[in-house]
Every structure is written in structure tokens, then in C-alpha cells.
N, C-alpha and C positions, 0 to 999 in steps of 0.2 A: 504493500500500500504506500503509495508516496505522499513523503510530508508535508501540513498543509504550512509549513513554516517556508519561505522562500532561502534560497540559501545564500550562499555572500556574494555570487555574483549576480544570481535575482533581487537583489534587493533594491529599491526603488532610492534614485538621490531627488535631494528637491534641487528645483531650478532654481539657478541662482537668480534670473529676471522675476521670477514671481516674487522671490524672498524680497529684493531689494524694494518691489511693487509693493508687498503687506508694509516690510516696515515702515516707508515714506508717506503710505495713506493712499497710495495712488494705485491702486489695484481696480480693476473693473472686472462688468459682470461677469462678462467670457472667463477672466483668469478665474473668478474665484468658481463658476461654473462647472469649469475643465477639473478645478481641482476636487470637488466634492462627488462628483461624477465617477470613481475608481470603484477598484475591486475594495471592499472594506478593510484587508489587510491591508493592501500597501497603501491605505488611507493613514492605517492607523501607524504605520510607518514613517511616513510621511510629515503626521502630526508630532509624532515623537522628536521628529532634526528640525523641525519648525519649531519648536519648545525649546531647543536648548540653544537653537540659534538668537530666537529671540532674547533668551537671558540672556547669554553672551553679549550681546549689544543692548540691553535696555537699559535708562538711566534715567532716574526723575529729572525730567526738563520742567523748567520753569523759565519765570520773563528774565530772572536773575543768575541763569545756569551761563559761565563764560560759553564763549565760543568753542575753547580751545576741546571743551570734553564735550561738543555735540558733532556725532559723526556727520563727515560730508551729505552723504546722502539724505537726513533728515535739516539739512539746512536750506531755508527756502532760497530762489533766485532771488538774484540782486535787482533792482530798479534798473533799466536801460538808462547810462548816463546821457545827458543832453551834449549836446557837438556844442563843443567850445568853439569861439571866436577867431577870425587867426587872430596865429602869434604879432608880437610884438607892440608897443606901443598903438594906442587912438591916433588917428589922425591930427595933427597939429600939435602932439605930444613929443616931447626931446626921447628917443631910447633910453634903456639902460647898460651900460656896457662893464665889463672887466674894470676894473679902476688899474692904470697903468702904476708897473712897481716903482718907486723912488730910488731904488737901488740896484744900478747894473751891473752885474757880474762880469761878464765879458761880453766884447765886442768883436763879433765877423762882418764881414766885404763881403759880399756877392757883386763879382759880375764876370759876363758872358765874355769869351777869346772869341768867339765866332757867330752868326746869326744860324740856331738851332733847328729853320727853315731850310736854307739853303747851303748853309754853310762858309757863305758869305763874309766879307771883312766888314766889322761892326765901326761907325764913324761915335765916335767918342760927346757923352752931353755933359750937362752939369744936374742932368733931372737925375731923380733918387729918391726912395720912400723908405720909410722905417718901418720895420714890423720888432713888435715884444713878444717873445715868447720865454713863457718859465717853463720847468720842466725840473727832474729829478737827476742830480749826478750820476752815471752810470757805472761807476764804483764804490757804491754804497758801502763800507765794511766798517766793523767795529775795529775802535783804535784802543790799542794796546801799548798801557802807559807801566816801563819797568821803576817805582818808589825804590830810593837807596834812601834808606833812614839811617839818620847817625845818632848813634848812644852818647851821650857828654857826662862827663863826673860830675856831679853836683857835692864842693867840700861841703857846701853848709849843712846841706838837707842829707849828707850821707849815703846816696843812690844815686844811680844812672837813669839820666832822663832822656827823653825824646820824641820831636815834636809828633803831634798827630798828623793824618792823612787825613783830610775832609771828603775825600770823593766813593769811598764806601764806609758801610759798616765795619766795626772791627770783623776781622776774622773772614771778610768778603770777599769773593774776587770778581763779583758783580757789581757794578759802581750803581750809583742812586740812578742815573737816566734808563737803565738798564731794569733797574728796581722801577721803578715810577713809573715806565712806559707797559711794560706787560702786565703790569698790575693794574694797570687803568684800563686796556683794554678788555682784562676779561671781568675785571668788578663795575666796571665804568660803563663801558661799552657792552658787554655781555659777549663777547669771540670766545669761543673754545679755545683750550691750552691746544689743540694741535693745530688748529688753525694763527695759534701764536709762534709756536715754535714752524712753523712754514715762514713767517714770515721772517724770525731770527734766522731761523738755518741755512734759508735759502737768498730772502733778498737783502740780507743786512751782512751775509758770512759769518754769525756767529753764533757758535754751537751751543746748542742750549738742550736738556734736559728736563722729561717733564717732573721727576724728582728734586733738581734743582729749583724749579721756579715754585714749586709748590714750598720747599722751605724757603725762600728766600721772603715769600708772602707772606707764611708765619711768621717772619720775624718783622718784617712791615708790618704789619699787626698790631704785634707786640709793642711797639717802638711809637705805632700811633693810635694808643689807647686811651691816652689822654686828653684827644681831641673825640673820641669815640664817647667818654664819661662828658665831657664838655657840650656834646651836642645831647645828651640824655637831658642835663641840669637843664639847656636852655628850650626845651622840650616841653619841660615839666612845668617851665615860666609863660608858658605861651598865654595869650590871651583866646588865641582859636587852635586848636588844635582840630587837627584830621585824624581818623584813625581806620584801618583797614587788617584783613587778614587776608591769607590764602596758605593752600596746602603745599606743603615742603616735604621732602625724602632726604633722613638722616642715617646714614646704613643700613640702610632697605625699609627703615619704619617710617610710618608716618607722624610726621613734626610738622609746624606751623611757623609760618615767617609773617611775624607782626610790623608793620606798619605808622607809625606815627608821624605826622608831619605839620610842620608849621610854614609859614610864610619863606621863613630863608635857613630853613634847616628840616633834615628826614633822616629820622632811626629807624634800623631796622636790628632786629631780633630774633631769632629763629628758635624757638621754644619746643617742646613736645607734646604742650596739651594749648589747649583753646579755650579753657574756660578759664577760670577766675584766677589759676594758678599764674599762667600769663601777665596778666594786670599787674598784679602783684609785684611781680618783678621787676616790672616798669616805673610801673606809682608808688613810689618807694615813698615818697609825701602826697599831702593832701593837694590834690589839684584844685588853682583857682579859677580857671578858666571854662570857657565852653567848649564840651566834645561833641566832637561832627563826626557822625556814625550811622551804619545803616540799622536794622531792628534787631541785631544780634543784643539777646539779653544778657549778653555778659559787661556789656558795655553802660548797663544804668547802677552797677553798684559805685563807677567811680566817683563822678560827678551829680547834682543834682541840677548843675546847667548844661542842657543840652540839646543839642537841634538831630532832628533825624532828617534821613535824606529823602525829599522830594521824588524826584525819578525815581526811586525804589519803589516807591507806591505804587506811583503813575505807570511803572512799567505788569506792575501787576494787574490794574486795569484794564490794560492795553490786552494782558495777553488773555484774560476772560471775555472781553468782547470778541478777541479773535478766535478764540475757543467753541464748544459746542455746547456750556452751560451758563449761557449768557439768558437764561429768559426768567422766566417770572419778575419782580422786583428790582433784578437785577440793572437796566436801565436806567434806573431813579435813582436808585442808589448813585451810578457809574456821575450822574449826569448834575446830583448836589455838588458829590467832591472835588468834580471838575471845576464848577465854576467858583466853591470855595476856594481854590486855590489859584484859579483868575484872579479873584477878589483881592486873593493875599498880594500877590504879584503886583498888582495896581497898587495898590497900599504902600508897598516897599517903594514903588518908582516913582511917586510925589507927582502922581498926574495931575490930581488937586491937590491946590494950595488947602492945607488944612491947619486949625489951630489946632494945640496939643490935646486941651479937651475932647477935640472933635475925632484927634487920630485914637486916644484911648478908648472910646466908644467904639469907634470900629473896627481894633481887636480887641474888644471882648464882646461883639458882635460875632466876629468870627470866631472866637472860642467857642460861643453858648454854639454857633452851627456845628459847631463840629460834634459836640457833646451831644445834641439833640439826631445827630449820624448817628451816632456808639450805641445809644438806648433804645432803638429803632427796632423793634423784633422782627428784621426780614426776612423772607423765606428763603430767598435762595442762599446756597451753601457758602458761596465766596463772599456775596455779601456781607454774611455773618462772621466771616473769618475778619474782614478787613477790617468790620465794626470793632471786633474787638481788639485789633491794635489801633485803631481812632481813641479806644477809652484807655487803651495804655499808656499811646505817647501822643493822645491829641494837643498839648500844651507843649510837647516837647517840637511840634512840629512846625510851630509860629514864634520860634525863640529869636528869629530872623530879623522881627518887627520889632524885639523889645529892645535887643542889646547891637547897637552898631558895629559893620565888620563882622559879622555873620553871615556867612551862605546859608541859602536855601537849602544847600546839595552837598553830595561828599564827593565831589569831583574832585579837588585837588588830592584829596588820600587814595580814589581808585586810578589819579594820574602817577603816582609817585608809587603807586605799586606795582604798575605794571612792568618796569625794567627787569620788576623780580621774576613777575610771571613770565616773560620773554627766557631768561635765563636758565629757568628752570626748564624750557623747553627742549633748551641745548644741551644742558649738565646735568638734568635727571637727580636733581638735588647735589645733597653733599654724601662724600665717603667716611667722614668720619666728623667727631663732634669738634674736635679741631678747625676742620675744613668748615662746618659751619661757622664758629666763631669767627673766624677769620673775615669768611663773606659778610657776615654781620657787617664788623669792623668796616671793612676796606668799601663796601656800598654806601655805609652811611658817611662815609668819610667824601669818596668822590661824588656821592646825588648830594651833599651838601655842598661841596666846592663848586659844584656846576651851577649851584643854585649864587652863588656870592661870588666868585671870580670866574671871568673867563677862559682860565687860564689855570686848570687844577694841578698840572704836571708841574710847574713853573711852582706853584707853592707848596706843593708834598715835598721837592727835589728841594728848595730852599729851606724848608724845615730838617731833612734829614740832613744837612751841611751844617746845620746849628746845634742838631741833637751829637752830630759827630764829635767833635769841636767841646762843646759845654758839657754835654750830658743829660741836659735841658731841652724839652721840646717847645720853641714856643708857641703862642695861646695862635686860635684857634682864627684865620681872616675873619674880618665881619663884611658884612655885604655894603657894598659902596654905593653911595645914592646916586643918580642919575645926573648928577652936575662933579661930578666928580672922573 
């Protein structure tokens, strides 16, 4: 009797165009027709690698799910972008061009022995044209300097002295530009260490190691930790603070890389938990300022001033009208919060001239709106979700209007976190807890110098000639005002 079991090269695959069609939502009648239509085994086969397919790729999406963890295929098309203008300058507009260097390197002649037409004898003028072109030396290589240090008797002090080398660390034989520059690129920049050593090895000629430059980091690190403590203290003084999370990989576990940022300075921190334990180690005092954050609740034990973020909300609305439980109540609901937050918006932008009486009346106009949102018994499901974070943080959400230099939004924290997430995309976290300290360090070091000089390489390299030298790191640039 033969078995009613198919056997392994009977076995039915699913097609990978149907799979892609279930998961995207784009399947139609025919495919799903075709597929229900089988023998009931290799239905029930069938159903079986569509189960595990689907778990293998499923992940709660939401309006606030990054990009980066939603597969291609479940990403909708992009809008057709509109055909730009031609290029250059409006009519009756001067261009903009190259600004020509002030400083010539060298000077070549061009000109022709013979006409390149005919071959002709060329009769001699006084015309001529200048062209600038910069360009890179074509013997790029690192310079190699041999120090002869002399020991001197010292009668008084009864010891041999001698002078120090400013251009490495002790014990170095990588000098600070060397230090400075690959370390900027992969904590600054985000380059892979092999995409760095390509560039040493090959278009610089010098050899470099990715065991080398990973210690050489730690000890930059080490060395500039004190601008790392210095940017926590002025952190902690902010008057607005930003804050943010996202998920990190510290020797294959999952850790968190925290977020904080102010106007002219960002710490970053790489922690292993996300809850309270985190804070903690941060808010080492009492915060006096306002924290800019989205609904994550671990964010309301620090402060009791705080603004949550707008677009968070908004994105959530967005994505239930786009959604398929957008009915009963759910309109009215969508269609208050909108225009309350018009409301807000107008308020903030002094479209009316208003006295203060009059702007205190309306918010606390728009408080009671919001409050009479929250206690609203709606029916439908999202509504009732959103109501009750309206009665959570409905006061936390107009903190915009009371206290000046307030955002609406936590833009600036999910701007200053993204280098991270960039990064992570390349480096697949850190390999050791070392490795993360370090990134810590060396991030919040150069997304702060990026933020207050133009010029980070120029002042890390100046600092390590002073630490060499003294022993002394000095303090920390401050960011130079705009007339300066």
C-alpha cells in the first residue's frame, strides 16, 4: 500500500511570488484561489512553510518602527519626485562658483610647438588664460621622523632629565595626526576600521593594523575623558535637554546606547538595560531643566518638567487612518487632536497680538481640550489607547507655551542619534565592553566638537600636544558665537 505521506522529493515548496504577495498585502483573488484549490495535504504542507516563513519575517510595525528593521518589501513606494528646474542660477542672477585659492603652489606654461590641426608653424601672441586647479599630491606617504633625545645630569635634582616629544603619546609610534585622523573617521564619521586601514595602507603608505588602531583608540579615550565627564556636567546644566534611545550589540547581547543632547553639546552612553537603571547613571543630580522625550515611561521619573514629542503622536494618527480600524468614533476623535494642536501651533507663532491674560486663557483652554479628549469613553480601540496617554502626558504636551526655548518635538535628540544608528549598521555594535566605552567617549567627544568648532581634528591634535607636554588636558572648546 503506498504512503499517503509525500516523500522529500514530493513535497510541495511555496512560491516564492505568492509569499512575497501574502506578506506585502498584495495578493489577489486568482493567487489566493490557486492556493486553496490543492490536494488537502500539500495544502496542509504548504500552510506549514507559510507559518514559519511568516514568523521569520514578522515584526510589530508601527508609525514609530525605524526604517532600518522594516523589510524592503513591506515598504510602501516613494512619491514620484517633481522634475527640478534647470540647473544653475534664475535669470538675471550672478552664479555661484568655486571661490579661487589664495595660495598657489606651483606654476606650469602650457603652450603648443606646432598647430595640432595641421601641424603647422604656430605665429606667436600675447593672448593667454588662467585656469586653477587643486588637486591631491601624488605621493601621498606618511613621514617618518627618527627623535635623538639627550639625557642631561641634573646636580641639583640628582637625576637624568630629558626633554619630552610632543608629537605622540609616550610609548607611541603613532603620532596624534595619525591618532586624530582614524579616530575621527570611524567615531566621527562612522567608516569601518577596514575601510580605514584601505585608506592608511594603501593611499597614505602606511601600515597600519586593525589591533593597532583599536589600542591606540583606547588610549585616546583614556586621555580624553575628561572632556567626556565635562560634556556629562554641562548636560546635566542644560536648560533643554533632548533625550533618545536605541538598541546596541555589546558581545552579542543586547545593550542600549542612550542619547542626550543639548544645544552645543551630545553624550552618548551605551548601557545594558533601558529602564531606570540607565537614568540613573546619567542623572547623577537633580535635573533642573526641561526633558524633551518621546512616551517612553522611563523618562517621567527624572524630571517633573517636560515636553513630549508632537510627531510621535501625530505619527500615530497618521498611521490609524491609514490603517483598517479607523471607523466608528475614530474620526472625531483623529479630527479634535488635530486641530488642538493647530491651535497650539498658532499660539506659539504670535499670529495674534495677544495680552498675557489673554494668552493664559488660551492654554488653559487648551489644557481643559485636551483633558475633556482623555475622559471621553470612545469606542474605538486606538482611540482609547491615545486617550489615555492624552490623560498621562496631556500637560506635558503644551510645556512649549509655558517655558521659552522649548520645542514642540524631539527632533534635535532623534537628529543626534542617528550617527549612532548609521554606525551600528556598519559595526554590528561593539566586541567588547571596552570597545563600547570607548565609542561612548570618542562620539561624544567629536558630535560635540562638530557641534562648537569647525575644525575637531585641529582641536583633539592641539589638546593631545598639551596633554603630552603638561600632563594636563585642557578644558573643553566652547562654541563661538556667530561674530566671532
Amino acid at each position: 500500500m503506498a504512503s499517503a505521506i509525500p516523500t522529500s522529493t514530493e513535497t510541495p515548496v511555496l512560491d516564492p511570488t505568492f509569499l512575497a504577495s501574502f506578506r506585502s498585502g498584495k495578493l489577489t483573488s486568482e493567487q489566493a484561489r490557486e492556493f486553496v484549490h490543492r490536494d488537502p495535504l500539500e495544502l496542509q504542507f504548504l500552510l506549514l512553510q507559510l507559518s514559519v516563513a511568516v514568523a521569520a519575517g514578522t515584526i510589530p510595525l508601527g508609525p514609530n518602527t525605524p526604517s532600518g528593521s522594516i523589510a524592503p518589501y513591506l515598504k510602501p513606494n516613494a512619491n514620484p519626485k517633481k522634475k527640478k528646474g534647470k540647473a544653475g542660477p534664475k535669470p538675471g542672477h550672478d552664479g555661484h562658483y568655486r571661490p579661487i585659492p589664495t595660495r598657489i603652489d606651483k606654476r606650469q606654461t602650457h603652450q603648443l610647438e606646432v598647430c595640432p590641426c595641421c601641424q603647422g608653424a604656430l605665429q606667436r601672441t600675447d593672448r593667454k588664460r588662467l585656469r586653477i586647479i587643486e588637486d591631491i599630491p601624488d605621493d601621498l606617504h606618511a613621514q617618518t621622523t627618527e627623535h635623538t633625545i639627550h639625557r642631561d645630569w641634573c646636580p641639583k635634582c640628582k637625576k637624568q632629565v630629558e626633554p619630552v616629544v610632543p608629537d605622540a603619546l609616550p610609548g607611541c609610534q603613532l603620532g596624534h595626526r595619525t591618532t586624530v585622523l582614524s579616530a575621527w573617521l570611524h567615531y566621527g564619521l562612522g567608516t569601518t576600521t577596514s575601510q580605514i586601514l584601505e585608506v592608511f595602507n594603501g593611499h597614505l603608505q602606511m601600515k597600519l593594523s586593525v589591533g593597532g588602531l583599536t589600542e591606540i583608540w583606547h588610549r585616546l579615550a583614556e586621555v580624553l575623558e575628561p572632556w567626556y565627564e565635562q560634556i556629562h556636567r554641562e548636560c546635566l546644566l542644560a536648560g533643554v535637554l533632548h533625550a533618545d534611545e536605541t538598541g546596541w550589540r555589546t558581545e552579542g547581547v543586547t545593550s542600549w546606547l542612550w542619547c542626550f543632547a543639548r544645544d552645543d553639546a551630545t553624550y552618548y552612553r551605551i548601557h545594558p538595560k533601558r529602564g531606570h537603571e540607565a537614568l540613573k547613571v546619567f542623572f547623577t543630580e537633580a535635573f533642573q531643566g526641561v526633558l524633551v522625550s518621546d512616551f517612553w515611561k522611563v523618562y517621567d521619573i527624572v524630571t517633573q518638567k517636560r515636553q513630549k514629542c508632537w510627531p510621535h503622536l501625530l505619527r500615530d494618527l497618521t498611521a490609524v487612518d491609514e490603517g483598517s480600524e479607523s471607523g466608528e468614533d475614530w474620526p472625531e476623535f483623529c479630527k479634535k487632536l488635530w486641530r488642538i494642536y493647530a491651535d497650539a501651533v498658532r499660539l506659539e507663532a504670535g499670529i495674534e497680538e495677544l495680552q498675557q491674560e489673554s494668552y493664559d486663557s488660551r492654554l488653559l483652554r487648551l489644557k481643559t481640550r485636551i483633558t475633556d479628549l482623555a475622559v471621553r469613553p470612545w469606542t474605538n480601540r486606538h482611540a482609547r489607547r491615545l486617550a489615555k496617554r492624552l490623560f498621562d502626558y496631556g500637560d506635558d504636551l503644551l510645556t512649549f507655551l509655558e517655558i521659552e526655548g522649548v520645542p514642540k518635538s524631539n527632533n534635535k535628540g532623534e537628529r543626534e542619534i542617528r550617527p549612532g544608528v548609521m554606525m551600528r549598521k556598519v559595526s554590528f555594535g561593539s566586541y567588547s565592553q571596552q570597545g563600547a566605552r570607548t565609542r561612548s567617549i570618542l562620539m561624544s567627544i567629536y558630535r560635540t566638537l562638530k557641534l562648537r568648532d569647525p575644525d575637531p581634528l585641529k582641536e583633539t591634535e592641539s589638546a593631545l600636544r598639551t596633554y603630552t607636554l603638561t600632563g594636563k588636558l585642557p578644558a573643553l572648546p566652547v562654541k563661538l558665537s556667530s561674530g566671532e
